[in-house]
C-alpha positions in Angstrom: 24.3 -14.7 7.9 20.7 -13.2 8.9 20.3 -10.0 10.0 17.3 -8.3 11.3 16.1 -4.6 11.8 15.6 -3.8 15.5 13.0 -0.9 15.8 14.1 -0.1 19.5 17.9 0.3 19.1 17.5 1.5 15.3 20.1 -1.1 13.5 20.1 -4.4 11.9 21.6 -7.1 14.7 22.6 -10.9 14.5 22.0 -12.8 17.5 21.8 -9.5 19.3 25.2 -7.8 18.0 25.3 -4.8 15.2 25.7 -6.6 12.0 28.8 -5.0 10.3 30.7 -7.6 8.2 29.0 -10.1 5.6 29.8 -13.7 4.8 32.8 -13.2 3.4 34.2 -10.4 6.0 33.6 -7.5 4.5 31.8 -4.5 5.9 28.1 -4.9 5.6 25.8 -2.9 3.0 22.2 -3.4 3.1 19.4 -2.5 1.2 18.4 0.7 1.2 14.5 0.6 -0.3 13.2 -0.5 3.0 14.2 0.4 6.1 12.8 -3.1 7.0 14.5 -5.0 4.2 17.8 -6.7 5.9 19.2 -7.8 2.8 22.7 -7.4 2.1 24.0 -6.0 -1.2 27.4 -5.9 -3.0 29.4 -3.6 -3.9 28.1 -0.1 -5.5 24.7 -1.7 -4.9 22.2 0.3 -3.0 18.8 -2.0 -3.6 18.8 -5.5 -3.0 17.0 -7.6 -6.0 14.3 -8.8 -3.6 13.0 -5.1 -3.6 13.3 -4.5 -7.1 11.6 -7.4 -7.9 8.8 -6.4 -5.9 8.2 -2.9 -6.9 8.6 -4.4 -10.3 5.7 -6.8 -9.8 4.1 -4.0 -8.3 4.4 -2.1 -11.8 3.1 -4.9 -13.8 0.0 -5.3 -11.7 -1.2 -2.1 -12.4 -2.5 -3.0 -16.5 -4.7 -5.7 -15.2 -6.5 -3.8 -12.6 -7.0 -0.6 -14.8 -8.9 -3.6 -17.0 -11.3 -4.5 -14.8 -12.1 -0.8 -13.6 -14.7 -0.6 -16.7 -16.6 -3.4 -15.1 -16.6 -2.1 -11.8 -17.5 1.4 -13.1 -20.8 0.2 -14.6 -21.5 -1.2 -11.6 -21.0 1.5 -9.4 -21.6 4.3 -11.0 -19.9 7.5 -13.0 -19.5 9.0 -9.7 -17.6 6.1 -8.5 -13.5 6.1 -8.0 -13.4 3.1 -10.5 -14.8 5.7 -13.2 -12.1 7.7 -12.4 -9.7 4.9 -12.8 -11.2 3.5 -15.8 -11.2 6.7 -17.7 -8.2 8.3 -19.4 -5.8 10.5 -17.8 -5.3 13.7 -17.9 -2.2 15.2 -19.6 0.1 16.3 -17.1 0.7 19.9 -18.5 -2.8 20.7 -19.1 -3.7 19.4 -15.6 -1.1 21.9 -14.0 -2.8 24.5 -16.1 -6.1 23.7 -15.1 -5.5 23.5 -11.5 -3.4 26.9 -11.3 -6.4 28.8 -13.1 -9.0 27.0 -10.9 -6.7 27.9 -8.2 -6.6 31.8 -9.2 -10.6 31.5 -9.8 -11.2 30.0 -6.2 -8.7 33.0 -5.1 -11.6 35.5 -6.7 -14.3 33.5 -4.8 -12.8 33.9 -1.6 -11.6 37.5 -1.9 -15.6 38.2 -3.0 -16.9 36.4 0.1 -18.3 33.5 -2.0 -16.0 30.9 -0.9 -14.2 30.1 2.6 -10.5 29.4 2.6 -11.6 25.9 4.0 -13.7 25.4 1.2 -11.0 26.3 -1.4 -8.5 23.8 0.0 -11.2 20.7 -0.5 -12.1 22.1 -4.0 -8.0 22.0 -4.6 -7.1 18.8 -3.0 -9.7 17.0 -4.2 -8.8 18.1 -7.9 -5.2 16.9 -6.9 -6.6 13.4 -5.4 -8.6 12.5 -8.3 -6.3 13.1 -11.1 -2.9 12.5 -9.7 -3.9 8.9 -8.5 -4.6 7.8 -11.5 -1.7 5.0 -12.3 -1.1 6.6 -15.8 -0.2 9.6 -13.7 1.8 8.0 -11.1 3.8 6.5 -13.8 3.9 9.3 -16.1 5.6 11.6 -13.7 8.2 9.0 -13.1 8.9 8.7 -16.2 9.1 12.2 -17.1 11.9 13.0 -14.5 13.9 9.7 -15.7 13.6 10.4 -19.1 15.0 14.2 -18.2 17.5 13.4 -15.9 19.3 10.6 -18.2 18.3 12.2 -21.8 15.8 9.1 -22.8 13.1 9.4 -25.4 9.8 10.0 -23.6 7.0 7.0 -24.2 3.4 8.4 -25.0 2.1 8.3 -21.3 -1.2 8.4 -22.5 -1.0 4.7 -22.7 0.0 3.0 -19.7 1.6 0.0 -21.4 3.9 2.4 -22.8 4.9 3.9 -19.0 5.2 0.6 -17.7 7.3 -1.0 -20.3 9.8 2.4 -20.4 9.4 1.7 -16.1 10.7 -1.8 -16.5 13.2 -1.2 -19.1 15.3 1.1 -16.8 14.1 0.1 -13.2 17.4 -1.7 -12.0 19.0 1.6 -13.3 17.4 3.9 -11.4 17.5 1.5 -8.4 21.0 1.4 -7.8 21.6 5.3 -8.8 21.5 7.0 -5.7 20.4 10.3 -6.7 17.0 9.0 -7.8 14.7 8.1 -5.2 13.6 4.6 -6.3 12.2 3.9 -2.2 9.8 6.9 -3.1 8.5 5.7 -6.6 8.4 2.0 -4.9 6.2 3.5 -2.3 4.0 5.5 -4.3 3.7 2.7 -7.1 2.4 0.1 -4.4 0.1 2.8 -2.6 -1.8 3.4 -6.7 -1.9 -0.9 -6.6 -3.5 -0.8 -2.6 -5.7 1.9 -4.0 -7.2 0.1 -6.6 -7.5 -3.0 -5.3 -9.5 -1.2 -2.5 -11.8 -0.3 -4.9 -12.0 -3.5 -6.8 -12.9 -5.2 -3.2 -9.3 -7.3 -4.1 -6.8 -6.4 -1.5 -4.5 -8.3 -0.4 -4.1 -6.9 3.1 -4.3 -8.7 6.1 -8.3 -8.3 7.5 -8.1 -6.6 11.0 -10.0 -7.3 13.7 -10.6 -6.3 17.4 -7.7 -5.8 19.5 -5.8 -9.0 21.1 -7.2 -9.3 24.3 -4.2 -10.9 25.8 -1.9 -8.1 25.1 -0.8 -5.2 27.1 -2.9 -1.6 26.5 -2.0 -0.5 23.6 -2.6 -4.3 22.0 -2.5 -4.9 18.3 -5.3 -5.6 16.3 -5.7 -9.5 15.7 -5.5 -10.4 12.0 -7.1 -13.3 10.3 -5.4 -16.1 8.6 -7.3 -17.7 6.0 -7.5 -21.7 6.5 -5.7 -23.8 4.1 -7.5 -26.4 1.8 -5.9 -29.2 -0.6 -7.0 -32.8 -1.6 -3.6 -34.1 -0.4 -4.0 -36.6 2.5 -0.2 -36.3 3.7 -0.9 -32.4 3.7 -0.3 -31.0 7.2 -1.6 -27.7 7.0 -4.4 -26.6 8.8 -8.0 -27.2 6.3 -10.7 -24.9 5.3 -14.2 -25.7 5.5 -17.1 -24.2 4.4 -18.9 -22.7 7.6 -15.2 -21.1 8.0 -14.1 -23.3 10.7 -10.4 -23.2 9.2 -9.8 -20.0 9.7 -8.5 -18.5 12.9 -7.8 -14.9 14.3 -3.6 -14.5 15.3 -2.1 -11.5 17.0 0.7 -10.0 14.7 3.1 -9.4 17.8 2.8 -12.9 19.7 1.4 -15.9 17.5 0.6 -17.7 20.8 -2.2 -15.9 21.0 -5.0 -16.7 18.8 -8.6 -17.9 18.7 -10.5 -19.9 15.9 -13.2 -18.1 13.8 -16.2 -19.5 16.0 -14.1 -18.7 19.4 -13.3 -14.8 17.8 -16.8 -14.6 16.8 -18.2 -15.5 19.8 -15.8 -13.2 21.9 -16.8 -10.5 20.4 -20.4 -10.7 20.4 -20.3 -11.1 24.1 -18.1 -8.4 24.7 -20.6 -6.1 22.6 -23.5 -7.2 25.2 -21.4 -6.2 27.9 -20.9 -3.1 26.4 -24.4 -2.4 25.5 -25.9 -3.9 29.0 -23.4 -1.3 30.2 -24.0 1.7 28.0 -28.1 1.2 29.1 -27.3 1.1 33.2 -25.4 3.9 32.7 -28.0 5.8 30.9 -30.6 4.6 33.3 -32.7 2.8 30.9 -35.0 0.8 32.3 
């Protein structure tokens, strides 16, 4: 049995009905992480393995990417977020001392006329952006309030193999208790990994593109789909050449609608001179 979520009627339907019994009749329990995750789960079970899985592969990427932030750091520069990233993190305590006696000085500023209010809330959250984003930090909370709440030894967080191996060790524990909040770590644990890959120029997410012209106002923005390319001459998939002909631009709401990378290319070029021939007449440019 295959149930979906349905955004418009706000619950998870097969073949149109409310799904409410499994496979074996009994009343349905789904997955909790995800409000998109249909998956069902058994009894006293609140996270399907699926999700766990994934915010535990999510967990284990974060070692290799802090490892190839010093590279990236000498090529951008100290000033860079990879610097950040490569660099140590701060100790949490410390940290909370720091900011709350930068916070009274800032107060001082502002009471003195040397400081606006607006500057002293970018002075304050960008202290918080650049030190609590730090992966040993994301972790290190996490495993601060598990450790509390269930009376475990607390790892050295100052080494982040040591947060993630204490993360894995009790992962599907804190997954299926429900007075943790395991869809909040999962979400914060893959925003760190989206993060860094952003700055290492390796994210997986989708490229975006202009908006489908084929779709109603508001339309989705088309997303490209990378051509495939193997040496196997019974292989059916769609190839990849090297001028990019294999790739091809597909609207996420209706896959009917899609263009080839030439076609896309060419679209939008000519709908930027219509634009700009536009823009000019208007202007009265001659």
């Amino acid at each position: 049995m295959i149930c979906r979520w349905d955004r418009t009627r706000e619950a998870y339907l097969v073949d149109g009905e409310p799904c409410r019994v499994d496979d074996y009749g009994d009343p349905t329990r789904h997955c909790t992480a995800r409000r998109s995750c249909s998956n069902h789960v058994g009894w006293q079970e609140i996270t399907c393995a699926r999700c766990i899985n994934r915010a535990r592969n999510d967990v284990r990427r974060l070692s290799p990417l802090v490892a190839l932030m010093w590279t990236a750091a000498l090529d951008a520069g100290v000033t860079a977020d990879a610097a950040m990233y490569a660099g140590p993190a701060a100790d949490m305590d410390e940290y909370a001392q720091h900011r709350e006696a930068l916070g009274h000085r800032l107060d001082t500023w502002v009471a003195n006329g040397a400081m606006t209010e607006r500057q002293q809330l970018k002075e304050l959250t960008d202290l918080v952006a650049d030190d609590e984003s730090h992966p040993a930090n994301v972790l290190g909370v996490w495993c601060r309030m598990w450790a509390e709440d269930y009376g475990l030894p607390m790892p050295n967080t100052a080494h982040l193999s040591e947060s993630v191996a204490f993360i894995e060790t009790h992962l599907h524990r804190i997954a299926q208790d429900e007075e943790q909040d395991f869809p909040l770590f999962a979400r914060e644990v893959r925003s760190c990994v989206s993060r860094m890959e952003a700055v290492l120029r390796n994210s997986h997410a989708s490229e975006k593109g202009a908006p489908c012209p084929r779709c109603d106002t508001p339309s989705p923005k088309l997303r490209r789909e990378y051509g495939h390319w193997c040496v196997d001459e019974d292989c059916t998939q769609q190839y990849h050449f090297a001028d990019d002909s294999g790739d091809r631009w597909v609207c996420p709401v209706d896959r009917e609608h899609w263009w080839s990378e030439e076609d896309y290319r060419r679209w939008v070029a000519d709908v930027y001179e219509a634009n700009h021939d536009t823009r000019h007449a208007d202007s009265g440019a001659v």
